[in-house]
C-alpha positions as CSV (number, residue, x, y, z in Angstrom):
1,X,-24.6,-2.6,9.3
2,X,-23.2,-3.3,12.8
3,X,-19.7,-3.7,13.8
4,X,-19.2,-7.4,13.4
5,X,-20.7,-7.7,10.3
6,X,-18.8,-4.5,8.9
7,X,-15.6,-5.9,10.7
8,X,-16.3,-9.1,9.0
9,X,-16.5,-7.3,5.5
10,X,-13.3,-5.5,5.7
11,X,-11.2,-8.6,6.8
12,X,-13.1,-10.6,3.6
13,X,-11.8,-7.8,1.4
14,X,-8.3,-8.2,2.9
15,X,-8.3,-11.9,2.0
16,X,-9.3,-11.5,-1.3
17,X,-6.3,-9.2,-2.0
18,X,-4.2,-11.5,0.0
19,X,-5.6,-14.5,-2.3
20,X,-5.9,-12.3,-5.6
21,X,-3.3,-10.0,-5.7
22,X,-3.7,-6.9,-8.0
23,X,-1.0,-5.6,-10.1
24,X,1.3,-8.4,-8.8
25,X,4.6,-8.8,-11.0
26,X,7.5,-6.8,-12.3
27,X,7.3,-3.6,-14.5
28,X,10.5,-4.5,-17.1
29,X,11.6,-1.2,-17.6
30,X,10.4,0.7,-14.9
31,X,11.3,4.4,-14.3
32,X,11.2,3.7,-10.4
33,X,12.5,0.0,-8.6
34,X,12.4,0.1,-4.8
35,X,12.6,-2.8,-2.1
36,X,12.3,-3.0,1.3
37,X,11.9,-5.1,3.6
38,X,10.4,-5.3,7.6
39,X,13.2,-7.3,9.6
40,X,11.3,-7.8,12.5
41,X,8.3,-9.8,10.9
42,X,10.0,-11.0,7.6
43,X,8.0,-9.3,5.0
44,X,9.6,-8.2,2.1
45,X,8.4,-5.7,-1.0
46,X,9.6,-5.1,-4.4
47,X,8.0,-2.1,-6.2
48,X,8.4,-1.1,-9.8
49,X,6.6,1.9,-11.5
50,X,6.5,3.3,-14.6
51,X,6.2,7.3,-13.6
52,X,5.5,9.1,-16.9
53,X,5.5,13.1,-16.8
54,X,5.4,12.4,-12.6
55,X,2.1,10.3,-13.2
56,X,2.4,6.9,-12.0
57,X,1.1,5.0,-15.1
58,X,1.8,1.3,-14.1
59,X,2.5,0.1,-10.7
60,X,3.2,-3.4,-9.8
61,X,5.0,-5.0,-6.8
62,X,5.9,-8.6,-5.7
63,X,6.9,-10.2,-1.8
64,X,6.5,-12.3,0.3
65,X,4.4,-11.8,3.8
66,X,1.7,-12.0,5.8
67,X,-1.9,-11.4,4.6
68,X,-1.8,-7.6,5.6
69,X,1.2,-6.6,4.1
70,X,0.7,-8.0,0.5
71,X,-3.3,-7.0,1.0
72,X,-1.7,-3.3,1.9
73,X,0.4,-3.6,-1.4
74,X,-2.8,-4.7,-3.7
75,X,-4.9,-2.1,-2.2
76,X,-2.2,1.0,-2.8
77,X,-1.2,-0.3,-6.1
78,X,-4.8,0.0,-7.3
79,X,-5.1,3.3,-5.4
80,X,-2.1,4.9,-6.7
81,X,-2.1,4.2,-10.8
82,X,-3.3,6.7,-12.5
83,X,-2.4,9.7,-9.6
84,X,0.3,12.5,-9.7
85,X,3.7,11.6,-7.4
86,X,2.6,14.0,-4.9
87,X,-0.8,12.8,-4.8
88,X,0.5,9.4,-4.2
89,X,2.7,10.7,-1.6
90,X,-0.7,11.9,0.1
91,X,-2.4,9.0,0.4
92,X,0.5,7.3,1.9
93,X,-0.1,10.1,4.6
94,X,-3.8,9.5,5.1
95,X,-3.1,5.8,5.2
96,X,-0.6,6.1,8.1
97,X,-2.5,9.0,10.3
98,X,-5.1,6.4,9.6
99,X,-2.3,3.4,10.8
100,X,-1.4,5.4,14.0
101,X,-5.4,6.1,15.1
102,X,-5.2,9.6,14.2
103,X,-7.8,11.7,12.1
104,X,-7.7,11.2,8.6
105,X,-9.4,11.6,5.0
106,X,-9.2,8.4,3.2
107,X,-11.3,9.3,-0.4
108,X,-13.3,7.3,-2.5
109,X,-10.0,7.1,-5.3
110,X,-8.3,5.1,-2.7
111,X,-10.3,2.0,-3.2
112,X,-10.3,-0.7,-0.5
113,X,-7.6,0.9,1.9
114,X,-10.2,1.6,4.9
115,X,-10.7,-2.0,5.0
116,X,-7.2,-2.0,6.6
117,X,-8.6,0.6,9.3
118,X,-8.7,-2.2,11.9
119,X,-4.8,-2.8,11.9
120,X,-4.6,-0.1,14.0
121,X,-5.5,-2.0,17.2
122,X,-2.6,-4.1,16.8
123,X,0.6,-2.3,16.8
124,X,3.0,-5.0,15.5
125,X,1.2,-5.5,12.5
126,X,0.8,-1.1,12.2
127,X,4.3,-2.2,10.1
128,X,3.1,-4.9,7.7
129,X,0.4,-2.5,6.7
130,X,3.1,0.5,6.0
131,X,5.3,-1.3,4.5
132,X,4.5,-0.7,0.8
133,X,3.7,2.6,1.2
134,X,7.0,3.4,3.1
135,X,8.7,1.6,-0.1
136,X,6.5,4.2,-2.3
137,X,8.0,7.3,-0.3
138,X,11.4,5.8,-0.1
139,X,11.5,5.0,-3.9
140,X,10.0,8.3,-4.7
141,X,12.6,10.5,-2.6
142,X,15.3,8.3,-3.9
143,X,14.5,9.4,-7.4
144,X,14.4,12.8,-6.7
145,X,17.7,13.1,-5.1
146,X,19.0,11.9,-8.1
């Protein structure tokens, strides 16, 4: 497959997360709420989880943004049910050494996220990308300084 038509592939698998959102709503009585929000573009991110013996059993999130962002948000939600926390937390790692164009191991349990690899060549959307996963970390140390 050559570049265009691999570049062409990854930004047809951001649409359709853009256009069919995964896990998009709100976990009632979730164990974890975080939002966040990235004031320079307008995007905005509600997570919920349900963390059961520090497994993330449900995950869902709701927003409003650009096409990246809420593809970013699809893509980790799907990637992250089912993992340990710190697991989680790790992928959220990979994705942004991945973000800032450094080496990284993105795994076959993290689904679609390489399809994002791209955003990397323009910096002021490197943020819409992070932003779900930054809300993940943020919810997560939250919760533990509790």
């Amino acid at each position: 497959m050559n570049f265009n038509n691999l570049n062409q592939l990854y930004r047809s698998v951001i649409m359709d997360h853009y256009k069919n959102p995964r896990n998009k709503g709100v976990i009632e009585d979730g164990t974890l709420t975080v939002d966040m929000n990235n004031p320079t573009c307008g995007d905005r991110i509600r997570l919920t989880l349900n963390v059961v013996d520090d497994v993330v059993e449900d995950v869902k999130f709701e927003g409003e943004g650009c096409s990246i962002s809420m593809a970013s948000a699809s893509m980790m939600t799907e990637a992250i049910t089912g993992q340990k926390l710190d697991k989680a937390l790790s992928m959220g790692d990979e994705f942004s050494k991945m973000m800032l164009g450094e080496d990284y191991d993105i795994t076959d349990d993290m689904g679609d996220i390489e399809a994002l690899a791209g955003v990397n060549q323009f910096p002021a959307r490197i943020k819409c990308a992070t932003l779900s996963w930054k809300a993940l970390e943020k919810g997560v140390k939250e919760s533990d300084s509790e």
